[in-house]
C-alpha positions in Angstrom: 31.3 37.7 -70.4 33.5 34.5 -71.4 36.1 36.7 -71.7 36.3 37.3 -67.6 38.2 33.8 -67.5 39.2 32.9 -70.7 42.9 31.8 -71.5 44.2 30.1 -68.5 40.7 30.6 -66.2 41.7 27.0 -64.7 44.6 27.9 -63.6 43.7 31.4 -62.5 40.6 29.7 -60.6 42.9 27.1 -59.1 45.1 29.8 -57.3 44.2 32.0 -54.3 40.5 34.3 -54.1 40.6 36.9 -51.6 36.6 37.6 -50.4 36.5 41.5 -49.6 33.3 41.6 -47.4 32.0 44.9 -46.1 28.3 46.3 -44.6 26.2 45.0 -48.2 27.3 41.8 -47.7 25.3 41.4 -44.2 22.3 43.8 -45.3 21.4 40.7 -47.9 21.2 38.9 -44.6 18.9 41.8 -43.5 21.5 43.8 -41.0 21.6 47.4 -41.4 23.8 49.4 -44.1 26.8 51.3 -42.0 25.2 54.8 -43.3 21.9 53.6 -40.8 23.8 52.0 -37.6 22.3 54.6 -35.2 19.6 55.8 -37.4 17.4 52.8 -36.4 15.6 52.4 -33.2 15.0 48.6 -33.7 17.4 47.5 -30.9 17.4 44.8 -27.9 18.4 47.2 -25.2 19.3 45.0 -21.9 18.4 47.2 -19.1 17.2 50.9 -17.9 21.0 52.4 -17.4 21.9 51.3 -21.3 18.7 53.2 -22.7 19.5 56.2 -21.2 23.3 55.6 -22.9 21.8 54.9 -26.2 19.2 57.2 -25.7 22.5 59.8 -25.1 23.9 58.8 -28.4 21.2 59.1 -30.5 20.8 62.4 -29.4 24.1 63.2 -30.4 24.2 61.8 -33.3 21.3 63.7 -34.3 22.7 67.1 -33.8 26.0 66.0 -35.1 24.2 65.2 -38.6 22.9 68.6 -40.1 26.7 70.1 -38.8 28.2 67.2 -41.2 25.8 66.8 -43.7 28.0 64.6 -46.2 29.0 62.0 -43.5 28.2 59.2 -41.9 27.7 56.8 -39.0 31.4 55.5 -39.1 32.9 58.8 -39.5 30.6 59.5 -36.0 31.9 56.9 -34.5 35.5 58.0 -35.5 35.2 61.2 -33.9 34.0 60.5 -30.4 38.0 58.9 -29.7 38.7 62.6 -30.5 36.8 64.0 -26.9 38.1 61.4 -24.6 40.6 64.1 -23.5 38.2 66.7 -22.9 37.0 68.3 -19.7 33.5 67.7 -20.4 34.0 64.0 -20.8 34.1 62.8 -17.1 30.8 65.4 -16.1 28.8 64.1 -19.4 29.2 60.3 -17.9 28.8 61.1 -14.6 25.3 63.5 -15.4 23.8 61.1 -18.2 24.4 58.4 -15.4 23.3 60.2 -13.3 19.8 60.6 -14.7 16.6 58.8 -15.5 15.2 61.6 -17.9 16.7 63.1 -20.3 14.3 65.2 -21.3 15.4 67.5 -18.9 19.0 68.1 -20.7 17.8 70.8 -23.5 16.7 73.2 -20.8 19.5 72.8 -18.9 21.4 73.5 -22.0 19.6 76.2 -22.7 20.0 78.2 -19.5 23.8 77.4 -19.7 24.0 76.0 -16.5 26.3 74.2 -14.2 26.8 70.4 -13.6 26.7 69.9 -9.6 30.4 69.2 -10.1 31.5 73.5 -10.0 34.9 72.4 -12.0 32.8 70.9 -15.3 30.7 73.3 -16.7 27.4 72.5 -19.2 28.3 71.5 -22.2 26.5 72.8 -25.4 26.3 69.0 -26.0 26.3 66.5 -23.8 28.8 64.2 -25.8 28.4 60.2 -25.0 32.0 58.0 -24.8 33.0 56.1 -27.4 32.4 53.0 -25.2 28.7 54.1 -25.6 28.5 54.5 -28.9 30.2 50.4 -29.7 27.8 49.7 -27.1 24.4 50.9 -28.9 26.0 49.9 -32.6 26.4 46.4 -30.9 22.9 46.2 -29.9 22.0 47.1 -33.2 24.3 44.3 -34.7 23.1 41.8 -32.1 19.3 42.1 -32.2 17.5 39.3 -33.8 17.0 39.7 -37.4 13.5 39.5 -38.9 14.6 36.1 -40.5 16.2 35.0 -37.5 13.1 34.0 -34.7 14.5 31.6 -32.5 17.2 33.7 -30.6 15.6 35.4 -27.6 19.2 36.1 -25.5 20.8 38.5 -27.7 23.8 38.1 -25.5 24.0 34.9 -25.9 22.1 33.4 -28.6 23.8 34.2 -32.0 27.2 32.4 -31.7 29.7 31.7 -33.5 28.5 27.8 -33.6 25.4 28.1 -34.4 24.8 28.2 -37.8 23.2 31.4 -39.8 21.0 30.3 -42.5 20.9 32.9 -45.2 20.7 31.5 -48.7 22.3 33.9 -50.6 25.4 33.8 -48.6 25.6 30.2 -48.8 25.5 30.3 -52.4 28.0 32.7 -52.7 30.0 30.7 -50.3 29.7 27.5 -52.7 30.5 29.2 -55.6 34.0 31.1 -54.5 35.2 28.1 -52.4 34.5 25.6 -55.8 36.3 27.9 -58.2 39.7 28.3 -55.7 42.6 26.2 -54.0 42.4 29.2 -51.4 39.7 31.5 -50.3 40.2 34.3 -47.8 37.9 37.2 -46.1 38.8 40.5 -45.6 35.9 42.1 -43.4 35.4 45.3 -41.9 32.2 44.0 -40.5 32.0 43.6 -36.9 29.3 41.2 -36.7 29.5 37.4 -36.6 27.7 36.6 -39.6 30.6 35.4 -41.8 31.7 33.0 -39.4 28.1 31.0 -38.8 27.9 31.1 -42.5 31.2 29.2 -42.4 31.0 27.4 -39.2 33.8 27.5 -36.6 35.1 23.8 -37.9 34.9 21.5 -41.2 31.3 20.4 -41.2 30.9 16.6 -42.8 26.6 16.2 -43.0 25.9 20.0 -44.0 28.2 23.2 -45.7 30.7 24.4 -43.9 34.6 24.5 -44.7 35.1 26.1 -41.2 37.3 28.8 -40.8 39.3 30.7 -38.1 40.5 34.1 -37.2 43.2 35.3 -39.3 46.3 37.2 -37.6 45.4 35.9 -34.3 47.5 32.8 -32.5 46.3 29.7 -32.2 44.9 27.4 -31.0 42.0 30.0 -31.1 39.6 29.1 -28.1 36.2 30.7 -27.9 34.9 31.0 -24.5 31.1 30.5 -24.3 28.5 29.5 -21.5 28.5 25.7 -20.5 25.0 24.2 -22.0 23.9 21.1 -20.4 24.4 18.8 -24.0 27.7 20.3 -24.4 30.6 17.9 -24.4 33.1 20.4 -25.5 32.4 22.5 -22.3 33.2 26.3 -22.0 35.3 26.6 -25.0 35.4 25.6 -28.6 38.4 26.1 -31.0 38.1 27.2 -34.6 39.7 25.2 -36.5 38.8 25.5 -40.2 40.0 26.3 -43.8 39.1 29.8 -44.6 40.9 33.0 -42.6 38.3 35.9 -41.7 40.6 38.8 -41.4 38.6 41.1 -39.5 40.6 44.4 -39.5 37.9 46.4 -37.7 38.2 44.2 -34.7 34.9 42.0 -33.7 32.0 42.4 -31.2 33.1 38.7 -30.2 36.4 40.0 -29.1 37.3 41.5 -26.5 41.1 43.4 -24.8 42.7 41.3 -22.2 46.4 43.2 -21.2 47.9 43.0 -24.7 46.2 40.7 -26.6 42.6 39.6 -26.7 39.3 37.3 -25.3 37.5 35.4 -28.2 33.8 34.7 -27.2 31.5 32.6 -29.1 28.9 34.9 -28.7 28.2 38.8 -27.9 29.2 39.5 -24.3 31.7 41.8 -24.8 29.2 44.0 -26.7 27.1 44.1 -23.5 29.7 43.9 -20.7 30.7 47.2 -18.3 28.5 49.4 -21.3 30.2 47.4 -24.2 33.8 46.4 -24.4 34.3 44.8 -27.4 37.1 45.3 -29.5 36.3 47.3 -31.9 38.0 50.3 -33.8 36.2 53.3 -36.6 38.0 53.5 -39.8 41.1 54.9 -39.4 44.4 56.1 -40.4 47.4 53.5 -40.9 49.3 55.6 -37.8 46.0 55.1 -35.7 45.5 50.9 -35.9 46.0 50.1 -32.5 49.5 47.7 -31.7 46.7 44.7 -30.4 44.9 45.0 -34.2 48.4 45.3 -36.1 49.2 41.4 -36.4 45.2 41.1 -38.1 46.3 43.8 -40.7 49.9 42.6 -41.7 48.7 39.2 -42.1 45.8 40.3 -44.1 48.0 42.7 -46.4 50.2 39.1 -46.8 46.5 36.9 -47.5 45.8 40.3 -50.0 49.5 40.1 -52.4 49.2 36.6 -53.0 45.8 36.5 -54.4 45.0 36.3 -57.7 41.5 37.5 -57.5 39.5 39.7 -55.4 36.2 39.7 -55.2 34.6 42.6 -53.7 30.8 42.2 -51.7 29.0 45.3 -50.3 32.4 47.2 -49.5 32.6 50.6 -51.6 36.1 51.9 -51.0 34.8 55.3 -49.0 37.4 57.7 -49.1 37.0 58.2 -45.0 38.8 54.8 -45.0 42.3 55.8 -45.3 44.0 52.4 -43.8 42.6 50.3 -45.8 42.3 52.1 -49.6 46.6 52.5 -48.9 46.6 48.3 -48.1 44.9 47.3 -51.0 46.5 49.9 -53.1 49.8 48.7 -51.9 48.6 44.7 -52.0 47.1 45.6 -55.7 50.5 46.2 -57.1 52.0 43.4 -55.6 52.0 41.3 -59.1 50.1 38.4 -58.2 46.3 40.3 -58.4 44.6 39.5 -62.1 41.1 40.2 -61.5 39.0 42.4 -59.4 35.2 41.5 -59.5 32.4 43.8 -58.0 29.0 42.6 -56.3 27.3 45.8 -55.7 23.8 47.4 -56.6 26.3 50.4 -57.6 28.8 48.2 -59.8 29.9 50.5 -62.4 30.4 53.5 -59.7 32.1 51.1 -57.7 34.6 49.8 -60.2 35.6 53.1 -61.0 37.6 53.0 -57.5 39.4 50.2 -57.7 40.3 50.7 -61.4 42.2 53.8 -59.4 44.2 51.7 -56.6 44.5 48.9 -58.9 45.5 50.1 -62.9 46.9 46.8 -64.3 44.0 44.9 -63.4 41.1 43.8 -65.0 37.9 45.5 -63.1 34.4 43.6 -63.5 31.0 43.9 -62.1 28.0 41.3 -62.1 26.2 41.8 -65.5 23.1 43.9 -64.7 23.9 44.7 -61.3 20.8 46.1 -59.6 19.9 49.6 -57.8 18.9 48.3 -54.6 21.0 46.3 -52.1 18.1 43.9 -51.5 18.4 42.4 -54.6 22.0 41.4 -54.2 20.7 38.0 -53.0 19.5 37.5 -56.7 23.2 38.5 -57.5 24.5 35.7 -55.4 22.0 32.9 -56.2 22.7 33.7 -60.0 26.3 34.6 -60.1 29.2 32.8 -61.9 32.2 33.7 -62.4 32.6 33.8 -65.7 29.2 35.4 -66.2 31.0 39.1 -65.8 31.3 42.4 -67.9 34.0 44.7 -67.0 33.4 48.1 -65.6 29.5 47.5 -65.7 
């Protein structure tokens, strides 16, 4: 639709276009939606004591399901934080642990008996740690994608800089940063994918504006493992143009006192039974003090743009925090346009024609069902190639 960018497109184009990324935008790279994080059992697991953690989880998880039938894997994830104070939690560690079959569990459930431990009784489930649960969804995140052969370390392989090649997202990368004097990502992604895509610095021979982590001090300094070629040594400093706001945290990151540990790669997913950053969608009152400067920065990169465009990130109501920061950023006065990438367009722009009513909602012309065909999308998109509310 000319329309989209009509009367004063160049200078609309010209000003600041805020990249709203969530799960779709990583399934065109072939990473699982969030509704199947620990529905699939295609996952690097890196020794005998994390199987028996995952094995705890999935397990859960399966029960948990037919008692919340309308739910999904992040609002799992969101409710283990809710057990850590229970009685149970210590004795389900230590017994799971404990153990190198848990096949055994149902019929100790069963006869309602007793841990060893006589102060922790049997619980009716035996309910993993939230540590647990970041640890298998990392493992999930981290194992090699079917496009992706060469890494055989998921710890260590996929890092930050070495590149990702997934056309579609370079595509959509060329188009947004050619049509803007700014360009920002908003991600509630926790994998890495959106900085390869970008690379950690300005690239010169090949694509890659660079970017760095938004909300976070610099100089930003991403410990890695010293490589025989390297020059650089341990650590390597993002230093690029675009700011990935990544207000779920990052399987890269990782809590150090106060503040945190940037890695190039996936350690912290694996380290201690996973310590990466990370947090479940949330509440505003629930962000955690070490996140807050990643969200107020991002609710700043938000009320100056003049155009969002919104990839793979459906507004779920379960998301509290962040439907309140981009209804407050919507009203701002700077936001013109909102533009949908999404097999589900029209639903989709139904949602944010609610947070946002004085903006003009659009979604790619002929959007399709299926989330594996928002490649096509990318390769084919223009901006000014939009219908609204489609």
């Amino acid at each position: 639709m000319k329309e989209f960018f009509s009367t004063g497109s160049h200078e609309l184009l010209m000003q600041s276009i805020c990249c709203i990324l969530g799960a779709g935008y990583s399934h065109v790279a072939g990473a699982p939606l969030a509704r199947d994080l620990f529905a699939t059992r295609n996952v690097a697991i890196p020794s005998e004591a994390a199987a028996r953690r995952f094995r705890t989880v999935w397990k859960d998880y399966e029960a948990w399901l037919p008692e919340n039938p309308s739910r999904n894997a992040e609002e799992y994830l969101a409710d283990l934080p809710k057990h850590r104070r229970s009685a149970v939690w210590t004795a389900n560690e230590r017994y799971v642990l404990a153990r190198r079959n848990l096949e055994a569990t149902a019929t100790i459930e069963t006869r309602g008996s007793t841990f060893p431990f006589p102060d922790f009784p049997v619980p009716a489930r035996v309910i993993p740690p939230f540590e647990w649960a970041v640890e298998l969804l990392a493992a999930v995140l981290a194992t090699p994608l079917p496009s992706y052969t060469t890494v055989t370390n998921f710890r260590y392989g996929a890092r930050v800089m070495f590149p990702f090649r997934c056309d579609s997202h370079l595509a959509f990368w060329r188009e947004v940063l050619g049509k803007a004097g700014h360009v920002a990502a908003i991600t509630t992604n926790y994998d890495i994918l959106i900085e390869r895509g970008l690379r950690h610095r300005r690239m010169t021979r090949v694509f890659g504006p660079g970017c760095y982590y938004g909300g976070i001090p610099k100089p930003q300094l991403l410990r890695g493992t010293q490589l025989p070629w390297a020059y650089q040594g341990n650590y390597i400093e993002t230093e690029g143009a675009v700011p990935v706001y990544k207000l779920h945290g990052s399987l890269n990151w990782s809590r150090v006192g106060d503040g945190l540990e940037l890695f190039q790669d996936l350690r912290p997913a694996f380290r201690s039974g996973g310590d990466a950053a990370i947090i479940p969608p949330v509440s505003e009152k629930e962000i955690p003090a070490w996140l807050q400067p990643v969200w107020s920065s991002a609710e700043e990169e938000l009320a100056r743009a003049a155009i969002w465009i919104v990839c793979g990130y459906s507004l779920p109501s379960y998301d509290v925090a962040i439907t309140e920061l981009l209804r407050r950023t919507a009203i701002a006065g700077n936001l013109k346009r909102i533009l949908i990438l999404d097999p589900h367009a029209s639903d989709i722009c139904c949602r944010y024609s609610t947070i946002a009513q004085h903006v003009q909602v659009n979604g790619i012309r002929g959007a399709a069902r299926r989330y594996r065909h928002i490649a096509q999308a990318f390769v084919t998109m223009r901006l000014g190639e939009s219908s609204p509310r489609t």
